[in-house]
C-alpha positions as CSV (number, residue, x, y, z in Angstrom):
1,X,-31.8,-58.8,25.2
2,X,-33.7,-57.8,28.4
3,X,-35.6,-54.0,27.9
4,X,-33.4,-51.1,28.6
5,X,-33.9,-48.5,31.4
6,X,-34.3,-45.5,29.3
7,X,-34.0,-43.7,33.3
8,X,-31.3,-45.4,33.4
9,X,-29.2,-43.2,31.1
10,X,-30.0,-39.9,33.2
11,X,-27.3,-40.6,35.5
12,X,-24.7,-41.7,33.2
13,X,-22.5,-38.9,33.3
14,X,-23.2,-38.0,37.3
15,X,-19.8,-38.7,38.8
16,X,-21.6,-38.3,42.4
17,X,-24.8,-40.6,41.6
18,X,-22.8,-43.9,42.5
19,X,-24.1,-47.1,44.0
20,X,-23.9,-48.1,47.8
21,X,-21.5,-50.9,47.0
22,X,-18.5,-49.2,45.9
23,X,-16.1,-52.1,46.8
24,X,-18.4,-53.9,43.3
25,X,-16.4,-54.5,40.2
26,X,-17.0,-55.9,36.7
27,X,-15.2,-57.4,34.3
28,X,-16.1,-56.8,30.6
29,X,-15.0,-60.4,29.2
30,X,-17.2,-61.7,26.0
31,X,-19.6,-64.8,26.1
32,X,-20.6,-64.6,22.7
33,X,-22.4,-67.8,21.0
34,X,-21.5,-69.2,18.2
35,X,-24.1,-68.3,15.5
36,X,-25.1,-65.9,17.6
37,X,-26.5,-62.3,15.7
38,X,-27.3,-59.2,17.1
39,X,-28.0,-56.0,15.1
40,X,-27.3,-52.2,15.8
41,X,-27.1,-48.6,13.9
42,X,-24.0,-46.7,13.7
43,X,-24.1,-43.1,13.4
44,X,-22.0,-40.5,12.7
45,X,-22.8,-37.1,13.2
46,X,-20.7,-33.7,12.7
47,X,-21.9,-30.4,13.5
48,X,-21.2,-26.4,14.1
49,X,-22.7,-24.1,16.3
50,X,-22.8,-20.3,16.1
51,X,-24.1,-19.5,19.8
52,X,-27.1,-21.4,19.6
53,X,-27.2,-21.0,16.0
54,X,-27.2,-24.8,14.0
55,X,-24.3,-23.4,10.9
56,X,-23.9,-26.7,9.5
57,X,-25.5,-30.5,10.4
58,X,-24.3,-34.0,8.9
59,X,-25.5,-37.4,9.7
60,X,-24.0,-40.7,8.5
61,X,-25.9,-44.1,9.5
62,X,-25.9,-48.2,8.7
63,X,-27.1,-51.2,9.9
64,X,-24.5,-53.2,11.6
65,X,-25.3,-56.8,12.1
66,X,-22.8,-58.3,14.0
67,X,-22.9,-62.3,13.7
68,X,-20.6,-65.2,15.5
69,X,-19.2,-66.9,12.6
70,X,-16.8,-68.7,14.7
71,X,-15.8,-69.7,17.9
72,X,-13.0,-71.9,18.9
73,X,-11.0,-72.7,22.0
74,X,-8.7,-69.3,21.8
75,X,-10.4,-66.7,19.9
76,X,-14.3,-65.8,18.1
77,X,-14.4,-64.9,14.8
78,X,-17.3,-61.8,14.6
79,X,-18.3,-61.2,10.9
80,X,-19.9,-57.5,10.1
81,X,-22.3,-56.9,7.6
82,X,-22.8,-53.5,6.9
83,X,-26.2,-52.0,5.2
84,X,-28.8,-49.7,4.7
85,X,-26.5,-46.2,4.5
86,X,-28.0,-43.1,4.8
87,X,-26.8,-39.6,5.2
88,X,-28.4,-36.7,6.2
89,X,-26.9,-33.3,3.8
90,X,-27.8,-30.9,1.4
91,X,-25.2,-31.9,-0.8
92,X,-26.8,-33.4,-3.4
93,X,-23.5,-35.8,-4.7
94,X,-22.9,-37.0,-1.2
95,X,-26.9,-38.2,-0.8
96,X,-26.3,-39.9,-4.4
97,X,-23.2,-41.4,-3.3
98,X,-24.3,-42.5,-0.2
99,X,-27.7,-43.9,-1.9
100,X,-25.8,-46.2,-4.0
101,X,-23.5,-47.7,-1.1
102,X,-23.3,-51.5,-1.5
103,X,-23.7,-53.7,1.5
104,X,-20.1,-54.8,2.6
105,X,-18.9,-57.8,5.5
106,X,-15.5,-58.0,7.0
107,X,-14.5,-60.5,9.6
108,X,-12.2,-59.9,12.7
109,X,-10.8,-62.4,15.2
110,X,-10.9,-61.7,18.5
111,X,-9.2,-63.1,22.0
112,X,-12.0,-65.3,24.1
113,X,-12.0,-62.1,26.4
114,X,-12.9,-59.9,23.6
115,X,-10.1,-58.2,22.6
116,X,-9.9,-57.4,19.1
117,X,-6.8,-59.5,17.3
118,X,-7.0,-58.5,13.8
119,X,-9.3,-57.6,11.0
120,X,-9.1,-60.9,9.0
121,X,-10.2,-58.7,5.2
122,X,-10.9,-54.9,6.5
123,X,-9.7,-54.0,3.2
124,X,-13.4,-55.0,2.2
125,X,-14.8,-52.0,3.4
126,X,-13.5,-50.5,-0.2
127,X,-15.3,-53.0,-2.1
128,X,-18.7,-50.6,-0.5
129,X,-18.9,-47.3,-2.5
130,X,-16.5,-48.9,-5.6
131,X,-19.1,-48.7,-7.9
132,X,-21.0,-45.5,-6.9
133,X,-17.6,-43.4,-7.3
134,X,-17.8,-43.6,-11.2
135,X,-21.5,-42.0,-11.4
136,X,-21.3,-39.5,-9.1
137,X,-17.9,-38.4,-10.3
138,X,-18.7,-38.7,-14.1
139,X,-20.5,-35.1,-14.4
140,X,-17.4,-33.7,-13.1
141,X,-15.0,-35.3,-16.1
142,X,-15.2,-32.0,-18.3
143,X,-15.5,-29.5,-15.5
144,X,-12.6,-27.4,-14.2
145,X,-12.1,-24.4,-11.7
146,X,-11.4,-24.6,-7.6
147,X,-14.9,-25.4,-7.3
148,X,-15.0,-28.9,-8.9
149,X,-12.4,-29.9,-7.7
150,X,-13.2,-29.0,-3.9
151,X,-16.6,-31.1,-4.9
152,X,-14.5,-33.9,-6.0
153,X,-12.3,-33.9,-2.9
154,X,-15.8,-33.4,-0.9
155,X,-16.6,-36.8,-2.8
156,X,-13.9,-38.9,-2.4
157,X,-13.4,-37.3,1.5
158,X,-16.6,-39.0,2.4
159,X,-15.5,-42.2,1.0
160,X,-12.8,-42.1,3.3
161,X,-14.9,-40.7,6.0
162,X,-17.6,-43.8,5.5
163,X,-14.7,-46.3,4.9
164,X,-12.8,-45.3,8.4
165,X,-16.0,-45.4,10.0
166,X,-17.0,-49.0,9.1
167,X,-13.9,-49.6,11.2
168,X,-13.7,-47.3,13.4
169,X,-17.3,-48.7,14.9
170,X,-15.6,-52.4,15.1
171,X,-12.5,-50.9,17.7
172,X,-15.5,-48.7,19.4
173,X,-17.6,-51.6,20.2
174,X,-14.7,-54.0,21.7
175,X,-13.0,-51.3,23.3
176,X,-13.8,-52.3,26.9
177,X,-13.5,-56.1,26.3
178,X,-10.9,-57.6,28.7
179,X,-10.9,-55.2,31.2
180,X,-11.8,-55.0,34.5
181,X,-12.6,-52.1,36.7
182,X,-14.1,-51.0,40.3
183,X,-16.9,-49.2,41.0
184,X,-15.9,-45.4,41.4
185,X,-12.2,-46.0,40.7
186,X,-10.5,-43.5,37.7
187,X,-8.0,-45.1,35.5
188,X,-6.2,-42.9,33.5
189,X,-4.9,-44.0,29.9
190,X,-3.1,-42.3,27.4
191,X,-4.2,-41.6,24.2
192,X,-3.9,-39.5,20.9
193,X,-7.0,-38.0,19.7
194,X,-6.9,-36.7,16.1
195,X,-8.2,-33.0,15.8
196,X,-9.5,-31.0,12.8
197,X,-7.1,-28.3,14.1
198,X,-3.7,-30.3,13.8
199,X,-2.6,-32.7,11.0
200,X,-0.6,-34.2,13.4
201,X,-2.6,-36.4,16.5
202,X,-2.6,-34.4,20.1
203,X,-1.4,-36.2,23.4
204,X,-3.7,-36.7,26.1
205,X,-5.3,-39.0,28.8
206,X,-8.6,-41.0,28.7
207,X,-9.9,-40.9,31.9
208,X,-12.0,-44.2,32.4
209,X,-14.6,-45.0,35.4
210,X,-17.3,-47.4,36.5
211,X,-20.0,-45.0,37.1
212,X,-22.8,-47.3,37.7
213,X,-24.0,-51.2,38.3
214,X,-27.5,-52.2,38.1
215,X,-27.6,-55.5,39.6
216,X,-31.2,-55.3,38.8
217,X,-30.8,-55.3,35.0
218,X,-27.5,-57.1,35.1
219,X,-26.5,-53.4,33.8
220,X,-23.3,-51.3,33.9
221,X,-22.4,-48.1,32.6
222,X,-18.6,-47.0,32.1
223,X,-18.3,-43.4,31.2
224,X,-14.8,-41.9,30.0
225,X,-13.4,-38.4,29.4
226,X,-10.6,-37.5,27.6
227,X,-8.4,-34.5,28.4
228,X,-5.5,-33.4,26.1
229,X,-3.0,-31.3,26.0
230,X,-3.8,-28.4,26.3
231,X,-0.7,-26.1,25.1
232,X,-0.3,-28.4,21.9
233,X,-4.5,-28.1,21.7
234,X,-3.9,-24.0,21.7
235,X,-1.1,-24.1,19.5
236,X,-2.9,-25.8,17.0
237,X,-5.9,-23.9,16.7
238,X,-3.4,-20.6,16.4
239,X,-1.9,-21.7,13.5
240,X,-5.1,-23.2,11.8
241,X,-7.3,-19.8,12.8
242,X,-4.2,-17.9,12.2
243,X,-4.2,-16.1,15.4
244,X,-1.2,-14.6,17.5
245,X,-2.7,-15.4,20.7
246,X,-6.2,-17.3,22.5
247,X,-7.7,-15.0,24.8
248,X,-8.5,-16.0,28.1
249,X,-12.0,-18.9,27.9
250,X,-12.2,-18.4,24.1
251,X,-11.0,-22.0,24.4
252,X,-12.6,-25.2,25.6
253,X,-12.2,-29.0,24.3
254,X,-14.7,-31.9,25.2
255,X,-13.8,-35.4,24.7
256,X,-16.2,-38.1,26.3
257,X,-17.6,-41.3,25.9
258,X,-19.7,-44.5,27.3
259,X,-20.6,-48.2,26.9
260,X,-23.8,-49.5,28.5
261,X,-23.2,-53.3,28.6
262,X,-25.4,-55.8,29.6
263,X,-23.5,-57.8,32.0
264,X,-25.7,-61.2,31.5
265,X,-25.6,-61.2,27.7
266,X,-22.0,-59.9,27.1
267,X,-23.8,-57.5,24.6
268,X,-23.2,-54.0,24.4
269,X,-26.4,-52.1,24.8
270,X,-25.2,-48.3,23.7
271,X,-22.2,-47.4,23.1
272,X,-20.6,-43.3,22.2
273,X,-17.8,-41.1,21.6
274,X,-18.8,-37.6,21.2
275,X,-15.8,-34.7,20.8
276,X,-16.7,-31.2,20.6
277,X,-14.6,-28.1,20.7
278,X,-15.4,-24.1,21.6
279,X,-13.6,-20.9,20.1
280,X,-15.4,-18.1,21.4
281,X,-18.8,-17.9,20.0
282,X,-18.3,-21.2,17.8
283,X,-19.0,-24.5,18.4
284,X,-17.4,-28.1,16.1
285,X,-18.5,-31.7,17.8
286,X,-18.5,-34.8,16.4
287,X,-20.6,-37.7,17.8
288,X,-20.3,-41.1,17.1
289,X,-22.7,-43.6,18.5
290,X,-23.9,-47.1,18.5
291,X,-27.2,-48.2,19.4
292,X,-28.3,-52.0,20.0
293,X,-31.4,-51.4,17.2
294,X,-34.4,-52.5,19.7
295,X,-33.6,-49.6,21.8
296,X,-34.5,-47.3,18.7
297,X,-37.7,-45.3,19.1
């Protein structure tokens, strides 16, 4: 892939920085090869802030290497091979368990657009901490009291967490395939965006928008915001902070997202989806991103 424009990424969320040519369009439709490979890391990071205060920091990552198995006349068949997982935590169990992760691959077809079909064996993504469970939950066998068993539930939370990411990263990286948009146009799109504050997903709109062509770099940027709403958003967080009202700008939520495509390759260059939500003083965001690996400092 041609060498990115680091400057490039400056303007990415400038609604006003557009180019001249604002009759321009793309259309994100794949071109993949087959046999075709191209590797990237996927990250997820979660993280609190008191003021400016870091209260808690968590980093999942893996190697994706995203290969062309197949391509016929209607639909591409993209095997993933996931590898190399790290984490980034002072809890000891979850760096053990993450340590002995086992490389996994599951397949999905997609449409000749892009357009994700169907995960052909997602249920693979199991098969990756199967055998690291037993080990890291075996000094917990004979132990009782609330706090084993909030360690166990820690454990078997992140397996969950690591297992929904593997697929989560798929639907992330083919979620602008097949569609077309113009240059400084919004699109809205509705959506429901699980929140730590609700067990039950909130209602909302993604707000989608070309925000930049480089014809240059055979480059384009679409940048997205979500906005949900906002009485169910307030609702929630009374009942899971317990309060009886939300004061006045004690409350603000931040949902946005970008893909950095290269328009001659078909390849995603950078792709993210970062949420992050304010009660007064405190700070929760979650980032997840993913990074074409040559890019990588």
């Amino acid at each position: 892939m041609r060498k990115f424009v680091s400057g490039f990424i400056i303007c990415l969320f400038s609604l006003s920085a557009l180019a001249a040519e604002s009759d321009s369009s793309v259309v994100f439709k794949a071109s993949f090869l087959k046999h075709e490979v191209q590797s990237y890391e996927v990250s997820r990071t979660l993280y609190s802030l008191q003021k400016k205060d870091t209260i808690s920091y968590e980093r999942i990552s893996f190697r994706a290497d995203v290969y062309v198995k197949d391509s016929t006349e209607d639909y591409d068949v993209l095997l993933w091979r996931f590898s190399k997982f790290s984490i980034n935590t002072d809890d000891q169990c979850l760096k053990q368990l993450i340590e002995l992760a086992k490389p996994v691959e599951i397949s999905c077809r997609i449409s000749k657009p892009g357009v994700l079909m169907e995960f052909l064996d997602g249920e693979k993504v199991s098969t990756c901490l199967e055998e690291a469970l037993p080990q890291v939950l075996a000094p917990f066998a004979n132990q009782q009291g609330s706090i084993a068993r909030a360690q166990v539930a820690h454990i078997y939370d992140m397996r969950e967490t690591l297992e929904t990411l593997m697929l989560r990263s798929v639907n992330l990286f083919l979620q602008v395939y097949g569609l077309g948009y113009t240059l400084g146009e919004i699109v809205d799109v509705p959506t429901e965006v699980n929140s730590p504050f609700s067990s039950k997903p909130i209602k909302g709109i993604i707000r989608k928008k070309l925000t930049k062509i480089d014809s240059e770099n055979h480059l384009a940027v679409l940048s997205s915001a979500t906005f949900l709403d906002n009485d169910a958003l307030k609702k929630a967080i009374k009942e899971y902070l317990h309060l009886d009202s939300i004061p006045q700008g004690y409350l603000n939520q931040e949902n946005m997202g970008s893909v950095v495509m290269d328009l001659t390759t078909s390849w995603p260059l950078w792709t993210f989806e970062q949420r992050e939500t304010r009660t007064g003083d405190n700070k929760y965001g979650e980032l997840v991103e993913i990074q074409y690996i040559s890019l990588i400092p």
